[in-house]
C-alpha positions as CSV (number, residue, x, y, z in Angstrom):
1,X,-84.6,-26.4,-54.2
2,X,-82.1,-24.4,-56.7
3,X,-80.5,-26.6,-59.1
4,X,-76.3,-25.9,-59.0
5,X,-74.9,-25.3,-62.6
6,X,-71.3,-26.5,-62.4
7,X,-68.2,-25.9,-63.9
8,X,-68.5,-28.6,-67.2
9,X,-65.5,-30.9,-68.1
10,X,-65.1,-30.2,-71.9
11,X,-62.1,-32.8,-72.2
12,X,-60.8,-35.8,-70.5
13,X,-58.1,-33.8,-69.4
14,X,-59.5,-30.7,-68.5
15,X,-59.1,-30.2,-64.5
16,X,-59.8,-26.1,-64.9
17,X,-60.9,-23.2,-67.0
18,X,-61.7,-19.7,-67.5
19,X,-65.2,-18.6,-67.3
20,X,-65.1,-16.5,-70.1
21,X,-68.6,-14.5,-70.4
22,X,-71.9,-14.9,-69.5
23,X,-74.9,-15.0,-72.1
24,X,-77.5,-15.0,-69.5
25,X,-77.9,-12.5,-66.4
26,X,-79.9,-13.1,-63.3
27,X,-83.9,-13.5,-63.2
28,X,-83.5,-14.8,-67.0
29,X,-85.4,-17.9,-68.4
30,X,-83.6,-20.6,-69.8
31,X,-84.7,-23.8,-71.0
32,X,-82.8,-27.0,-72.2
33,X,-80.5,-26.5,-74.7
34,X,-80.6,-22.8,-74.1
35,X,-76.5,-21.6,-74.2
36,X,-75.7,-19.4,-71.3
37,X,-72.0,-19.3,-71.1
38,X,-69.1,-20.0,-73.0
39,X,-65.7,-21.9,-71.1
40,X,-62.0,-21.4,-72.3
41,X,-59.9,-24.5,-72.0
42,X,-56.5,-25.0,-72.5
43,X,-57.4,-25.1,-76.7
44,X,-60.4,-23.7,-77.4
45,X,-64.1,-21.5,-76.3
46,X,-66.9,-23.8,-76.0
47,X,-70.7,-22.8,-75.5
48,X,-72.5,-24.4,-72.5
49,X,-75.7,-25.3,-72.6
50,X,-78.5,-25.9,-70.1
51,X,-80.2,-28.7,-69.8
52,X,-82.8,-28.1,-66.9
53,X,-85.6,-25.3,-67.2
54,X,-85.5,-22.3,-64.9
55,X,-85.0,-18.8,-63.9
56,X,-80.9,-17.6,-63.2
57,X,-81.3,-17.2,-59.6
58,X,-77.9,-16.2,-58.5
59,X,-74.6,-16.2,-60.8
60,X,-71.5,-17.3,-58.6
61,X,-68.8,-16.6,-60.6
62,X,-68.1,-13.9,-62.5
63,X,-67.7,-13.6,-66.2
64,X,-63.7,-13.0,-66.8
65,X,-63.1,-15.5,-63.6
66,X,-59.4,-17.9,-64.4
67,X,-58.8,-21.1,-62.6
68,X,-62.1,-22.3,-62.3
69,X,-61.9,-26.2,-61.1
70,X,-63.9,-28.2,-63.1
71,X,-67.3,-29.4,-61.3
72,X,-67.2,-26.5,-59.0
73,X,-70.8,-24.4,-59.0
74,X,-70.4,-21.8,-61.3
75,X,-74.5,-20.6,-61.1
76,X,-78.0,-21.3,-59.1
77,X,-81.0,-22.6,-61.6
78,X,-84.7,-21.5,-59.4
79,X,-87.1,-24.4,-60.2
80,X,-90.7,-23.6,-61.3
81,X,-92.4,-22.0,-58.5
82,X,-88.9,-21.5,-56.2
83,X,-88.0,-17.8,-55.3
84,X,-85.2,-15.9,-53.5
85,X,-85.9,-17.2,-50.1
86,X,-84.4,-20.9,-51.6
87,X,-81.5,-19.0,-51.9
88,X,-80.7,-18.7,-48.4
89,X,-77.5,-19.5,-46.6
90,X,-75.5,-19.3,-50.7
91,X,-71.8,-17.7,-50.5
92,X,-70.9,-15.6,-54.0
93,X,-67.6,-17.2,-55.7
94,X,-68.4,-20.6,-56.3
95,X,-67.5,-22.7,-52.8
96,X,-71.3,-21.9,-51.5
97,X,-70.9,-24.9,-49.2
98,X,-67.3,-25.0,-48.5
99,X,-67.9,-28.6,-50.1
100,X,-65.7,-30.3,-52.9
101,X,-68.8,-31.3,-55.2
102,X,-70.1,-34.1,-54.5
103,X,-70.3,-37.1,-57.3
104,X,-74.6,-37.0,-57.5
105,X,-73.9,-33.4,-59.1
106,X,-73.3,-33.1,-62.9
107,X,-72.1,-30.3,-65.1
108,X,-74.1,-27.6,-67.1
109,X,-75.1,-29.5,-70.0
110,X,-75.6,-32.6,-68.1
111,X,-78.9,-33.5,-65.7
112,X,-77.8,-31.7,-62.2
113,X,-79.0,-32.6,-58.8
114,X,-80.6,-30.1,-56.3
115,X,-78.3,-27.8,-54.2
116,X,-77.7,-28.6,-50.5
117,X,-77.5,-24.9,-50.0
118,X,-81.0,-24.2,-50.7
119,X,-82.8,-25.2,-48.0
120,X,-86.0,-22.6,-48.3
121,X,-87.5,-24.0,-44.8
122,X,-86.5,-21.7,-42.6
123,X,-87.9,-18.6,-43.9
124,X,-85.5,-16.4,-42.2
125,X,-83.5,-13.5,-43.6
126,X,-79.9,-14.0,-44.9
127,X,-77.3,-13.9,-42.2
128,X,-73.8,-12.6,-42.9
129,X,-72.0,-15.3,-41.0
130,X,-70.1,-17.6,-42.9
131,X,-70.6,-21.3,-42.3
132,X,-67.3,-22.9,-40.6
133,X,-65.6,-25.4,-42.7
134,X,-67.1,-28.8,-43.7
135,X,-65.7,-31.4,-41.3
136,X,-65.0,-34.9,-41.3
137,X,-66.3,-38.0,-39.7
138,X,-63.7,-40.9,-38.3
139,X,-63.3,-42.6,-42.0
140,X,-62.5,-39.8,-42.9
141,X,-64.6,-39.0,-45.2
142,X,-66.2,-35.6,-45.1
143,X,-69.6,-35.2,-44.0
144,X,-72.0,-33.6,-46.2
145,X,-74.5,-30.6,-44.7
146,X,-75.2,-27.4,-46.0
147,X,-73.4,-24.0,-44.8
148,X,-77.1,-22.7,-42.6
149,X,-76.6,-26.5,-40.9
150,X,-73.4,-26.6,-40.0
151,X,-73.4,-22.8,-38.7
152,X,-75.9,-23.6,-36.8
153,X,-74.1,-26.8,-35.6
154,X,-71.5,-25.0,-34.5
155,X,-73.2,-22.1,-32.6
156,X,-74.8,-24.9,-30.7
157,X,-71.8,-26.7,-30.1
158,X,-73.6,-29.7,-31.6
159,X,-70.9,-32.2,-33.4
160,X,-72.1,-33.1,-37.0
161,X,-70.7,-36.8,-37.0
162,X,-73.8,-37.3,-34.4
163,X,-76.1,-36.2,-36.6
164,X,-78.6,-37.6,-39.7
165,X,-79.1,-35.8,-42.5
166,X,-82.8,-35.9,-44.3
167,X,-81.9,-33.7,-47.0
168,X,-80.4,-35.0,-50.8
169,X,-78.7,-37.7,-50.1
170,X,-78.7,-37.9,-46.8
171,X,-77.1,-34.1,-46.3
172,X,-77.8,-32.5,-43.0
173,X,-79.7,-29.8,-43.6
174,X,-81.2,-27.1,-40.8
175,X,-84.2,-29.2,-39.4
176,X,-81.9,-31.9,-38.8
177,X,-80.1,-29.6,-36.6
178,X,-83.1,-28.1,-34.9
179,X,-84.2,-31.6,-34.4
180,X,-80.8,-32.3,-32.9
181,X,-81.1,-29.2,-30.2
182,X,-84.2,-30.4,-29.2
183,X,-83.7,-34.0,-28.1
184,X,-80.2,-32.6,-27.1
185,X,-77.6,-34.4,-29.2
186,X,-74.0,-34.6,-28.1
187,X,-71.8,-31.3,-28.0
188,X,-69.2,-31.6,-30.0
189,X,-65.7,-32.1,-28.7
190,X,-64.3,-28.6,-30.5
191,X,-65.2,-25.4,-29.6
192,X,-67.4,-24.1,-32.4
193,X,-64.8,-21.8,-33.4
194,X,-62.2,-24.1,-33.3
195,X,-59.2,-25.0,-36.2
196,X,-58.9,-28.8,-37.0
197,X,-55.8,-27.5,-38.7
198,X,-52.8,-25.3,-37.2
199,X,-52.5,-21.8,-38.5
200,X,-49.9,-20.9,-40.9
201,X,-47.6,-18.3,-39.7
202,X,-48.8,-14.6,-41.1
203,X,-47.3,-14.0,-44.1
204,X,-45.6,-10.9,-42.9
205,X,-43.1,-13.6,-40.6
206,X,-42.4,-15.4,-44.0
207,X,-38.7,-14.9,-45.4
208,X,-39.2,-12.7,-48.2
209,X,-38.3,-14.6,-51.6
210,X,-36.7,-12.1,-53.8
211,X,-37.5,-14.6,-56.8
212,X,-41.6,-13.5,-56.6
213,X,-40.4,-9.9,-57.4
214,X,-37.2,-10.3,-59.5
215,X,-37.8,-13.9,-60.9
216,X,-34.3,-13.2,-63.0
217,X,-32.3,-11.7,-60.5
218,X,-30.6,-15.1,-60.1
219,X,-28.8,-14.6,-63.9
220,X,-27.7,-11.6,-63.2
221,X,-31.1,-9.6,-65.5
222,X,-32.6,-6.7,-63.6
223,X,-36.2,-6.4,-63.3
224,X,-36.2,-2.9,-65.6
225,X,-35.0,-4.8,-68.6
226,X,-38.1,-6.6,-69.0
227,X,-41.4,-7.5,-68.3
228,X,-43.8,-10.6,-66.5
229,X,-46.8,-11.6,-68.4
230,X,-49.2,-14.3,-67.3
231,X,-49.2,-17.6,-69.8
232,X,-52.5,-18.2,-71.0
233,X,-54.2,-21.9,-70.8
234,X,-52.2,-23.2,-73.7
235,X,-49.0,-22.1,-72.7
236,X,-49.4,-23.7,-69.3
237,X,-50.9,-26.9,-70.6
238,X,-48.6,-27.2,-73.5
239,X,-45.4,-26.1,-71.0
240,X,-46.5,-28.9,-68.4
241,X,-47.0,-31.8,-71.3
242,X,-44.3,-31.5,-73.1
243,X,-41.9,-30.7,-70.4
244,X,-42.8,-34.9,-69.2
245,X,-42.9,-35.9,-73.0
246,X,-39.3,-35.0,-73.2
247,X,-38.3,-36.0,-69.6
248,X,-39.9,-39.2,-69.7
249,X,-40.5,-40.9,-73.5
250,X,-37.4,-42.4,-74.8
251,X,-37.3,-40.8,-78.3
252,X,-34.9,-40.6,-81.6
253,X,-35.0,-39.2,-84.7
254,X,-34.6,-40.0,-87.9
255,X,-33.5,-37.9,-90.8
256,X,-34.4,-38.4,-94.8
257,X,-34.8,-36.3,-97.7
258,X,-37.6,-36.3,-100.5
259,X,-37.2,-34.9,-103.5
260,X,-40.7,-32.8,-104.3
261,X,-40.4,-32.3,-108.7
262,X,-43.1,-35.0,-108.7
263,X,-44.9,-33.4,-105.9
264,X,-45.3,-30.0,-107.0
265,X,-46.5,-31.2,-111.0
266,X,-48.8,-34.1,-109.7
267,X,-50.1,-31.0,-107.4
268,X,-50.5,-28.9,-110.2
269,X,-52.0,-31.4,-112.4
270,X,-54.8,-32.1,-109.1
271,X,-55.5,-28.4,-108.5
272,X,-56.3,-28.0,-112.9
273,X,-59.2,-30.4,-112.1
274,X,-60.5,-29.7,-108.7
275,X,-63.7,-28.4,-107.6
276,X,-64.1,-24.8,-108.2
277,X,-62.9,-23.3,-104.6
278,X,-60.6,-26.5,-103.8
279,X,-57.0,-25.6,-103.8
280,X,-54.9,-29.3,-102.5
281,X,-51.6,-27.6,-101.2
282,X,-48.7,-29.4,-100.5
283,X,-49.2,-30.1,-96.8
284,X,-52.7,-32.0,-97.8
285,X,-51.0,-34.4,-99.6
286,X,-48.0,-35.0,-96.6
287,X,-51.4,-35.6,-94.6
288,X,-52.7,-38.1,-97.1
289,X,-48.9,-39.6,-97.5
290,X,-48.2,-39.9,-93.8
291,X,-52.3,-42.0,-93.1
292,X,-50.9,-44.2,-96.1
293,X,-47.3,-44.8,-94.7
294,X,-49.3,-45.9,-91.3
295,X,-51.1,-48.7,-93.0
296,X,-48.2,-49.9,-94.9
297,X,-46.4,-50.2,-91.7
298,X,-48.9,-50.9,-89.0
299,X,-46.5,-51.3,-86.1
300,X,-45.3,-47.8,-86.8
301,X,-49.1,-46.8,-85.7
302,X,-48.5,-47.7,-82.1
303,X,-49.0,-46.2,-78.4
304,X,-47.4,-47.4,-75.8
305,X,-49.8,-47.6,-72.7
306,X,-47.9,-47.2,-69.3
307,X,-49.3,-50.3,-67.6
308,X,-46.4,-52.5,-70.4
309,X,-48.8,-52.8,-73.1
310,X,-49.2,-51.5,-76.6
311,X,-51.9,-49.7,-78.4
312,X,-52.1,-51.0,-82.3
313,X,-54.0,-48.4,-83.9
314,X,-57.4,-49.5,-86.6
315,X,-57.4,-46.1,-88.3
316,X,-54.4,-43.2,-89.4
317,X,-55.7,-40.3,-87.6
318,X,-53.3,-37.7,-88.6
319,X,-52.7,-34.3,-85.8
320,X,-51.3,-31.1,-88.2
321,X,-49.8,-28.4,-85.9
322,X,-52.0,-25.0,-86.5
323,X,-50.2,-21.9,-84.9
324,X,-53.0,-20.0,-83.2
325,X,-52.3,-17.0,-80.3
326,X,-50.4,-18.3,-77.8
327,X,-48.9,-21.5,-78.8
328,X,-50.0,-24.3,-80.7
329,X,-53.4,-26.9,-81.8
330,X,-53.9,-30.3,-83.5
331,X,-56.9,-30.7,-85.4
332,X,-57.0,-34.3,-86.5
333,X,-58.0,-35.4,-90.0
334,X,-59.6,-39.0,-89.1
335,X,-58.9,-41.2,-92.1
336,X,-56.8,-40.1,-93.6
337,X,-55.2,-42.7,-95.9
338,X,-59.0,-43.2,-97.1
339,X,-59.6,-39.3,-98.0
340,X,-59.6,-38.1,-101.7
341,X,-56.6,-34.6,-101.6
342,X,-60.3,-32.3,-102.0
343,X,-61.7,-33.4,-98.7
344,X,-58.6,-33.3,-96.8
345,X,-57.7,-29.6,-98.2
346,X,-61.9,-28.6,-97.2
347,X,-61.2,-30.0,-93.4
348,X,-57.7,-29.0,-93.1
349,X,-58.7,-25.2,-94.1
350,X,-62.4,-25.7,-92.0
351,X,-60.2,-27.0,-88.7
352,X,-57.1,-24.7,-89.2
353,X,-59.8,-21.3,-89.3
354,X,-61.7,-22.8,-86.1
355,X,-58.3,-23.5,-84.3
356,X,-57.2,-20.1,-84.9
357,X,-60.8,-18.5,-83.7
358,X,-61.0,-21.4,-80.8
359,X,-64.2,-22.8,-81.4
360,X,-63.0,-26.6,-82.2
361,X,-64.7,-29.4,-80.2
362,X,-62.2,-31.4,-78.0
363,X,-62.7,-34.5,-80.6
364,X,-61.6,-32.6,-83.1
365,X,-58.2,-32.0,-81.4
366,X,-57.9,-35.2,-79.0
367,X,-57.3,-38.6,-79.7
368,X,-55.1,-38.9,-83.4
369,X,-52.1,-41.6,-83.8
370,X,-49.8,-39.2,-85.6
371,X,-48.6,-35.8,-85.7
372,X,-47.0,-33.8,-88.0
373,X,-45.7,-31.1,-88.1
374,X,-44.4,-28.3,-91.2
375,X,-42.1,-25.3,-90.2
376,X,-41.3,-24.8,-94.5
377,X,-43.4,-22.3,-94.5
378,X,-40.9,-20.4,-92.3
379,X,-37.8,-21.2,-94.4
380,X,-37.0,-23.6,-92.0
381,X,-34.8,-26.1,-93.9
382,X,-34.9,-29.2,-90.7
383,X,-36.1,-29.7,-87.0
384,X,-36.9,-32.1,-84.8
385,X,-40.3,-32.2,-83.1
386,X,-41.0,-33.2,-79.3
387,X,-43.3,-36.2,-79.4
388,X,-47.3,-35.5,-78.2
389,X,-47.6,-38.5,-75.9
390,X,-49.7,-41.3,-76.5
391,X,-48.5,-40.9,-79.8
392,X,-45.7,-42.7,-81.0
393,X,-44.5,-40.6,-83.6
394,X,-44.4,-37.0,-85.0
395,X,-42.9,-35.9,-88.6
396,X,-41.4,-32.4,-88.8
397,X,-41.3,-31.4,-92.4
398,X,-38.5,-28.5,-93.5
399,X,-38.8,-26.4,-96.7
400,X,-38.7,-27.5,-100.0
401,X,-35.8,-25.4,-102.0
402,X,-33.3,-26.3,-104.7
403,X,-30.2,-28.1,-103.8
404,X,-27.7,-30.0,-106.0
405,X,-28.2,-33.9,-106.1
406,X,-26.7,-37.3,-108.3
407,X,-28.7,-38.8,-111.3
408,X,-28.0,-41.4,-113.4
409,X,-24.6,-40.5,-112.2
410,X,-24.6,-36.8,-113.1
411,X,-25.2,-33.9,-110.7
412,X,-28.3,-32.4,-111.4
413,X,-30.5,-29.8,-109.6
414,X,-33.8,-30.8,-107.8
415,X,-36.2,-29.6,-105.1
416,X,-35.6,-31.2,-102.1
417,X,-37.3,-31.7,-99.0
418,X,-35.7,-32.5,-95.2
419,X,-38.4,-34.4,-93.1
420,X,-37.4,-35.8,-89.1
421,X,-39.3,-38.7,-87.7
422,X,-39.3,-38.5,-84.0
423,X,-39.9,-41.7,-82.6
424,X,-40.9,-43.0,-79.3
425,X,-38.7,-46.4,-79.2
426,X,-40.8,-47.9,-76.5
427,X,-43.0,-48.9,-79.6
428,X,-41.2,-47.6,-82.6
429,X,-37.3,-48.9,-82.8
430,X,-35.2,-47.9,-85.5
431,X,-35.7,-50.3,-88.4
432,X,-39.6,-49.6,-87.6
433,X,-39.6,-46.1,-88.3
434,X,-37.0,-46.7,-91.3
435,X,-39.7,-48.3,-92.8
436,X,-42.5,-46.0,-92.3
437,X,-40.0,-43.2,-93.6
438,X,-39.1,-45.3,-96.8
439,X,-43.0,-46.0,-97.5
440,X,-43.3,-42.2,-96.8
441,X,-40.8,-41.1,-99.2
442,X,-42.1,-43.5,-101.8
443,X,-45.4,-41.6,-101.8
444,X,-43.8,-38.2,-102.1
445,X,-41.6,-38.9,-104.6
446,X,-44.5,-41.2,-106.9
447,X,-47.3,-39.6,-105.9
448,X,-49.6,-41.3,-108.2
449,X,-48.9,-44.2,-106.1
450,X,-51.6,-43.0,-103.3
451,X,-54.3,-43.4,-106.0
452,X,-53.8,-46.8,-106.3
């Protein structure tokens, strides 16, 4: 029986993706570890590999395809010795079953179970008729046969619930149904071609909505002034989580500036004895400032989890915000307080080159305990971040430039810094993050003081 490849979940939170090409065709040989497809998430293009050995019987969704919900069957794997005929009764698009996948079936790149569409026993040709919709029993719960069965079910008026299923896990599968016929099971209480559902009216008795055509037209901006383009994965997923970051966290910021002098000569004085090819810029050493800051002030590297409770975090995993195409990535540096300025500057340039061609791994952009975040770059003198829930902070760091400031009592010129701790107060309260930014500040402005 064919093997279903399904649609793999590359991230906890991954609930759909776009099938982005295909590196295998039909009547190709793959064996385990074999890649044969590459996924688009929400953050990044990750290869798939097989883990069962086989020919590509039949491809169900095509390369290019958006939307594709994770576990659905995206391709059929032909077992040694299996041919066409175990094909029969398989719809093209990915629903050949009209069945949510069931539990026993695992992703490509995981063990997968055999395919209740594959029957092989009757022998027949391939009929056109599609299989009626998988129904239900009384719990509820929906009963599992494959599409030949139950269109056969319902030609012979013969009510599923009734029947056993012999197949995979007890899935009713075409000799149950012939079985059925012949000692005369109940007729089912629905005409075959009945709807368990009402219909919806047809769309053309809808009221029009003049918003699907002109979604502005409500501010007063006609349609020939500009133009709709479809977000991408990261817009959507980066639209939907922040939108309930900023609804739902209760967040502050606070406001300091750090005077850099110290900062740009102790830099200086690194990058003169570095590694040949290491260059330590100023954003490596904010990264190793801000994983020191979080283990001077522990309670500063907290999440708070929704049930009441509160995260205390072992290690400073510090998120940097990369710009790629389309919005934005966090590559993490792990450990950061206990990285020398060289290895943070090779990850930070290693992560920041993969985020911008997509090819991190989702624990390489999941699961830090701080973010931060540097717009100086830009010219962008001070901003305030939106949090990136569960973490409890994120620093937004502003340019560095020359301003007038007091020492010893005399004004004096310096380069300055503007940096804005936003803070979630469910675990961070003010004189919490005051301290974190003081320890912070300390760092940047005696930065021989991380060496010690």
């Amino acid at each position: 029986m064919p093997i279903e490849v399904l649609m793999p979940a590359l991230s906890p939170t991954m609930e759909e993706g776009t099938l982005s090409s295909w590196l295998v065709k039909e009547g190709d040989t793959v064996k385990s570890g074999d890649v044969i497809a590459e996924i688009e998430t929400d953050k990044a293009t990750m290869e798939v590999e097989a883990v069962d050995e086989g020919v590509i019987g039949k491809i169900l969704v095509e390369a290019g395809s958006e939307g594709v919900k994770v576990n659905a069957p995206i391709a059929l794997l032909l077992e040694d010795g299996e041919d066409e005929s175990a094909l029969e009764g398989v719809e093209a698009g990915g629903a050949s079953s009209g069945e949510q996948p069931s539990d026993n079936k695992s992703a490509a790149g995981a063990t997968a179970s055999p395919s209740p569409s594959g029957e092989g026993q009757g022998g027949g040709s391939r009929d056109s008729a599609k299989a009626p919709p998988a129904p239900a029993d009384n719990s509820g719960d929906r009963i599992k046969a494959s599409p030949l069965a139950r269109r056969l079910a319902a030609d012979a008026g013969l009510d599923l619930a009734d029947l056993e299923g012999s197949g995979p896990y007890g899935r009713i599968v075409k000799r149950d149904v012939e079985t059925a016929k012949e000692q005369g099971a109940s007729k089912s209480a629905k005409p075959a071609t009945g709807e368990s559902k009402p219909q919806s009216a047809p769309a053309s008795q809808e009221a029009p909505r003049v918003d699907e055509a002109e979604p502005l037209a409500r501010y007063g901006i006609e349609a020939s002034r500009y133009e709709i383009k479809k977000a991408d994965g990261i817009q959507k997923i980066s639209a939907k989580r922040l939108s309930e970051s900023f609804r739902d966290v209760p967040h502050f910021p606070l406001n300091v500036d750090c005077r850099l002098d110290a900062l740009l000569k102790f830099r200086k004085q690194v990058n003169d004895k570095a590694p040949e090819g290491v260059k330590v810029s100023v954003n490596d050493i904010l990264i190793k400032a801000s994983g020191l800051a979080l283990k001077r002030v522990p309670e500063a590297n907290t999440s708070w989890i929704e049930d009441g409770r509160v995260a205390w975090h072992k290690h400073a995993d510090v998120s940097v915000a990369v710009a790629i195409e389309g919005g934005l990535i966090t590559p993490i540096i792990f450990d950061a307080d206990q990285k020398g300025l060289a290895q943070i500057s090779k990850e930070m340039k290693d992560l920041a080159t993969r985020a911008r061609e997509r090819k991190l791994k989702p624990e390489e952009y999941q699961g830090g305990t701080f973010s931060l975040s540097n717009l100086g770059m830009f010219g962008v003198t001070s901003f305030s971040s939106i949090l990136n829930p569960p973490q409890g902070m994120i620093l937004s760091v502003g340019a560095g430039e020359e301003r007038p400031v007091i020492t010893d009592g005399a004004l004096a010129k310096a380069t300055v810094m503007t940096v804005t701790l936003t803070c979630d107060h469910r675990v961070v309260d003010g004189a919490t993050g005051a301290r974190w930014l003081q320890a912070f500040k300390g760092f940047i402005e005696d930065p021989m003081t991380m060496l010690m």
